[in-house]
Structure formats: structure tokens, C-alpha cells
N, C-alpha and C positions, 0 to 999 in steps of 0.2 A: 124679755122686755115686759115689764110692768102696764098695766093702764095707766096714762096720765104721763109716760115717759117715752121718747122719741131718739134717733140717731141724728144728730147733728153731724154737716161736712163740711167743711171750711176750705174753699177755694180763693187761697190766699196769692194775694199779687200788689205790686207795686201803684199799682192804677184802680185799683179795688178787689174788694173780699166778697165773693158769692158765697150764701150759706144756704145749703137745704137743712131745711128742718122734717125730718118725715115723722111724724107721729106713731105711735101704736094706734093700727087698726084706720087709718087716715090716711089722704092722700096728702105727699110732700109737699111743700113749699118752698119758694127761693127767695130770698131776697138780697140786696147787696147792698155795703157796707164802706165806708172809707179806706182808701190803700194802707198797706204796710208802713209806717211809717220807719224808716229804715236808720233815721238816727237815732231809735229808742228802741228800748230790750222788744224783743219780738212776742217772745209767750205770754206777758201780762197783756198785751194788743188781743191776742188771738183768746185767751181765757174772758176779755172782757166782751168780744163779739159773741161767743160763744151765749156767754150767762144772759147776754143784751135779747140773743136772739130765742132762746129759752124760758126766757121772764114773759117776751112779748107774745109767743104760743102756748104761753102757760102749761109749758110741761116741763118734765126734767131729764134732767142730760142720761141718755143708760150707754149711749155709744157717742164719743166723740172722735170726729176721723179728722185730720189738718192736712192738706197739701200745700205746701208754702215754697214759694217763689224764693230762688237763692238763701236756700237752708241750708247752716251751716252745720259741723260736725259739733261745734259746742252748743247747739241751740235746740240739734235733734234730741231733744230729753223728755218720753212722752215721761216719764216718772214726774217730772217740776211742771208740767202743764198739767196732768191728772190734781196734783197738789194745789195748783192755783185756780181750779174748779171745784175746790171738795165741797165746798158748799152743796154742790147739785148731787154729788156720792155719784158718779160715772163709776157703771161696773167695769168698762175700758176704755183707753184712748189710744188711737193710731197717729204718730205724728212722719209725715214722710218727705222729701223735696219732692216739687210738684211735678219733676221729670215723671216719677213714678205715678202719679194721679193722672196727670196728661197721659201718659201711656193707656193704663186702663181703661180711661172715659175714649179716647180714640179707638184701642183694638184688643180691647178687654184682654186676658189671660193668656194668647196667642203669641207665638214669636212673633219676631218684627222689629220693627224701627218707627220711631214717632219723632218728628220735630215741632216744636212749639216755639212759634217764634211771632213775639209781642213786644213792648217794651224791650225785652230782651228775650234770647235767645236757649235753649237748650235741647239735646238731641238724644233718646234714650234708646238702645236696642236692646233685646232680650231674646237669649236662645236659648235651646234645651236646657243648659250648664251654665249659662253664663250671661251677667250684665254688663255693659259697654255705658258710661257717660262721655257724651263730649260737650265742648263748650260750656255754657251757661255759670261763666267764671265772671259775670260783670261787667259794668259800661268801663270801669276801668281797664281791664287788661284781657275783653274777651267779645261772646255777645255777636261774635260778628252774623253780620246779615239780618241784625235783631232791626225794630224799628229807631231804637236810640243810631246804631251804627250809621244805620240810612242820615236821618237826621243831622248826626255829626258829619257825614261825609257832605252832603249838601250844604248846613255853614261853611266848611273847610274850601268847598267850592265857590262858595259866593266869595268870601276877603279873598280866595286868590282872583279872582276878575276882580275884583274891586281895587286888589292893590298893581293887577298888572300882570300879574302873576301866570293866569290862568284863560282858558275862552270866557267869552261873554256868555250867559247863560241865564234862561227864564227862570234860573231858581231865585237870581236877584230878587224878581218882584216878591217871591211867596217869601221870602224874609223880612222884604221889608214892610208888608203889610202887619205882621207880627214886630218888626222892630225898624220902624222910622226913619231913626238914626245909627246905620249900620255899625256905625265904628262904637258904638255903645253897648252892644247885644252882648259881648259877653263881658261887662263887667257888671250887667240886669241879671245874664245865667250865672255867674258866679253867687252873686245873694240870693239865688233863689231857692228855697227848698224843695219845689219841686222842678227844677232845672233837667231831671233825668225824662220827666212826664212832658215837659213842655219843648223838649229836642226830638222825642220822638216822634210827638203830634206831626210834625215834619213830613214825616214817613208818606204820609199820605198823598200830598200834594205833589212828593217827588215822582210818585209812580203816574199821578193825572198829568204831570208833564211829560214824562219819558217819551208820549210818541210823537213829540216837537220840539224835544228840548235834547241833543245829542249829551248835556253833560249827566243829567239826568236819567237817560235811557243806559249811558256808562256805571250808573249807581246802581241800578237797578240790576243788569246780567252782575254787577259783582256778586252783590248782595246774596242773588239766584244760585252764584257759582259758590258763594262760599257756604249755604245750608246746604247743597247738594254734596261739597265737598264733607260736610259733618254727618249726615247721614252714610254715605259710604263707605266711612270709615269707624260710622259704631258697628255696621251689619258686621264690614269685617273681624271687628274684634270678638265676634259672640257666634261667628261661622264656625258650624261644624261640617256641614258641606258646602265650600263655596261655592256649585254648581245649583244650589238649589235655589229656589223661587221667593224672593223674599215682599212679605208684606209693609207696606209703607204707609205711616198718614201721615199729611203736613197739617197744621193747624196754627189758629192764632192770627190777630188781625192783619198779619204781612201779608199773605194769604190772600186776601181778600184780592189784591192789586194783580191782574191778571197776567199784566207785563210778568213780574216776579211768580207768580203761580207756574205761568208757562215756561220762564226760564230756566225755572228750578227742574220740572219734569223732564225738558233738556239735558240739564248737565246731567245729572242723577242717569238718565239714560246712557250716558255717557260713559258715566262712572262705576255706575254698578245695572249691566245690562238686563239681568235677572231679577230686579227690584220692580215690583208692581205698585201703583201709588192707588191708594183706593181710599175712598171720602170716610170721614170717623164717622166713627157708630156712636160716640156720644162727644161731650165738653169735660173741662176739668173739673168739675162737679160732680157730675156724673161717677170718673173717676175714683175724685175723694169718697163717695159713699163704696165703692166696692171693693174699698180698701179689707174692709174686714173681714169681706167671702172670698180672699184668696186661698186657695186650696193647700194643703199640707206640701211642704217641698218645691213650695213653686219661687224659681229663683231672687223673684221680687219680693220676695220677704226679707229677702238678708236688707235690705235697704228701708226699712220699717223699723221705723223704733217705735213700742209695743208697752202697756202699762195698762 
């Protein structure tokens, strides 16, 4: 690395983009950025945060690293993101799904199991030989346990009380202080561009009711039961001894909710009895920067596309 040029990491998400800028010979900086905008191409987003946050620390790009939230197979190309920086001449760029940054910023190079569950949801293991993805397929056909899932199961619970359908339930109120006139709310989320952000803000208020609200507390052991169930099922895929002791972080604003912290450590115990749950060592930032010191051979490379 040059004087005057820094490593750039790009903690890409639906709800916003964290970027460290570390300098040569300077301490890093963070800052954050508007979300992924998900109905427009991804890598000119992510090339313009990048140059945005590079112009503004007046240095130039020598490492660019991307961890990005639901990265698809056509999208992983660090070659056309290198390309839509060249201005800054990046001697390389890491572009990865943020399962993999999440992983590392939680329990760096180590086998194990990480879940990251925000907005949505995704659950990474990694073993000597081998890497296990589950979930993190989307609010449409996945995501479970994510904060969008919460959110959608709590609407789904209010119109059925409200049509008859279902029990009565404190979550009425937390809807309608966000929407008025119930029977209107989802044709407001249907127009709205951020509909996936504004469902899962939800998430929150369902878990401060769960301990007086039975349909509530019902959303919540699911939610718990079904990251428990995805974690258990990446350790298994990447078990070389299943008798062995496996490391686990949960991360991500669901988390926070103690009801679901606690229930998850529950099922998980449940389910995979030799899983130890222990607090991350870093965030997805963190992550994205160490993208680049992974060691020769180490499974998570295959999962890194490289430029």
C-alpha cells in the first residue's frame, strides 16, 4: 500500500452500508451510507459509495473488500466492480455475500456456525473441508426468523383478529400506531419502496410485547425455533466429527430481543447439544476488512470472488 491510499470495506445491507476506510499508516474510520437499493443494479451502488467514501478521506482505493446482503451468483463479479472503480486504479477487490463477512467479523478463521439475523436472515457454517449456507433466500420465499419474518407474522396476526379470524392481541395497537386505518396498511406497503424496512421495524415492538401478549410471545419461540433450527443444520452439513464441540455466534438486531436470544439458546441446545454460543468478536465490517488476510486454503475462499 502506497501513502495516500487506504483499504476500503463495504458493509452492504438493505437498511444501510457501513464503510471503513483505513488509511495507510492511520487509524480507520467508519461511516454509513444509504441501504442497498434493491430494485437498481447493485455494483454501480457499491462502486459509488466506495469513490464517495474515498474522495471524502482524500485517499485512493489500494484494497476494496464488499460484503453485501443477498448477493447473487450474477452480481458476485469482483472483475465489473474493479472496472467501475478504475478511476481510483485498486490493486484488488474482494466482493463476497455478507454470510461470509458476518462470519469472520463474528469468529474470524475458526470453524463454527454464525447467524446474522436483521432485516433478514442468513446462517453460515464452516468446517475444516467444508462450507454449509442456509437460508438467507429472501422476504419472499425465505428469511425465516429474520426481523422482516417477525414483522410479517405480526401483520398476519393482527387482520386475522381484526377479521375474526384469530385471538385478540396487543399487537393491534403497535399497527395501528404506524397504520390508523388498518384495513389500508397493505395497500401503503404495497407502494412503498421501502415496505421490506418498514415491516420489519415491527420486529421490535413484537419482542417488548411477548411477555403480555401470548400471540406475540407465540412469534417470537417461532422465530427462536426456526434460527435454531438453521444453525443446526449448517454445523451438520460441514461436521466432520459430530461429536465435536462446535462454536456458535448469533448476531444482528433480532438479537438484541432477549425473549428470542434466550429462545434461540434453548432450541439450539436442543438441537445440536454440543454447540457452544459465545458473543462475536467483531461486526460485519469488521468482517469485510479481513476479507483479504484469509490464509491460503482456507474453505472461505471458494466463496470470494477475487479481482
Amino acid at each position: 500500500m502506497t501513502a495516500g491510499s487506504a483499504v476500503v470495506a463495504i458493509d452492504a445491507g438493505q437498511t444501510g452500508m457501513k464503510v471503513r476506510v483505513a488509511p495507510h499508516g492511520a487509524a480507520p474510520v467508519d461511516q454509513v451510507f444509504p441501504g442497498i437499493r434493491t430494485h437498481e443494479p447493485l455494483l454501480p451502488q457499491l462502486a459509488s459509495v466506495a469513490i464517495a467514501a474515498a474522495r471524502h478521506h482524500e485517499v485512493r482505493i489500494d484494497v476494496l473488500a464488499a460484503g453485501v446482503s443477498g448477493l447473487t451468483e450474477a452480481e458476485s463479479d469482483a472483475s465489473s466492480l474493479r472496472a467501475a472503480v478504475a478511476a481510483e486504479a485498486p490493486d484488488r477487490v474482494l466482493l463476497a455475500h455478507d454470510s461470509v463477512t458476518s462470519y469472520l467479523g463474528a469468529l474470524g478463521d475458526r470453524p463454527g456456525a454464525v447467524v446474522a439475523a436483521g432485516t433478514g436472515v442468513v446462517t453460515l457454517a464452516v468446517g475444516k473441508h467444508r462450507v454449509a449456507r442456509v437460508d438467507g433466500w429472501g422476504n419472499i420465499m425465505g428469511d425465516a426468523g429474520s426481523g422482516y419474518w417477525i414483522g410479517r407474522e405480526a401483520l398476519e396476526s393482527v387482520m386475522r383478529a381484526y377479521d375474526g379470524r384469530g385471538p385478540r392481541t396487543a399487537l393491534s395497537g403497535l399497527v395501528a400506531e404506524r397504520w390508523p386505518v388498518v384495513e389500508s396498511a397493505y395497500i401503503e406497503l404495497q407502494g412503498a419502496d421501502d415496505r421490506v424496512a418498514q415491516i420489519a421495524a415491527l420486529a421490535r415492538g413484537v419482542a417488548e410485547l411477548a411477555a403480555d401478549d401470548e400471540v406475540a410471545a407465540d412469534i417470537c419461540r417461532r422465530a427462536a425455533a426456526e434460527l435454531a433450527l438453521s444453525v443446526a443444520t449448517a454445523l451438520d452439513r460441514v461436521a466432520d466429527d459430530p461429536d465435536a464441540q462446535a462454536q456458535v455466534a448469533a448476531i444482528g438486531g433480532v438479537f438484541r430481543a432477549e425473549v428470542i436470544r434466550a429462545g434461540f439458546a434453548h432450541e439450539l441446545a436442543l438441537r445440536h447439544p454440543r454447540a457452544h454460543l459465545r458473543p462475536a468478536q467483531g461486526a460485519g465490517v469488521d468482517g469485510t476488512a479481513e476479507l483479504a488476510r484469509l490464509g491460503p486454503g482456507h474453505p472461505l475462499l471458494s466463496h470470494v470472488s477475487v479481482a
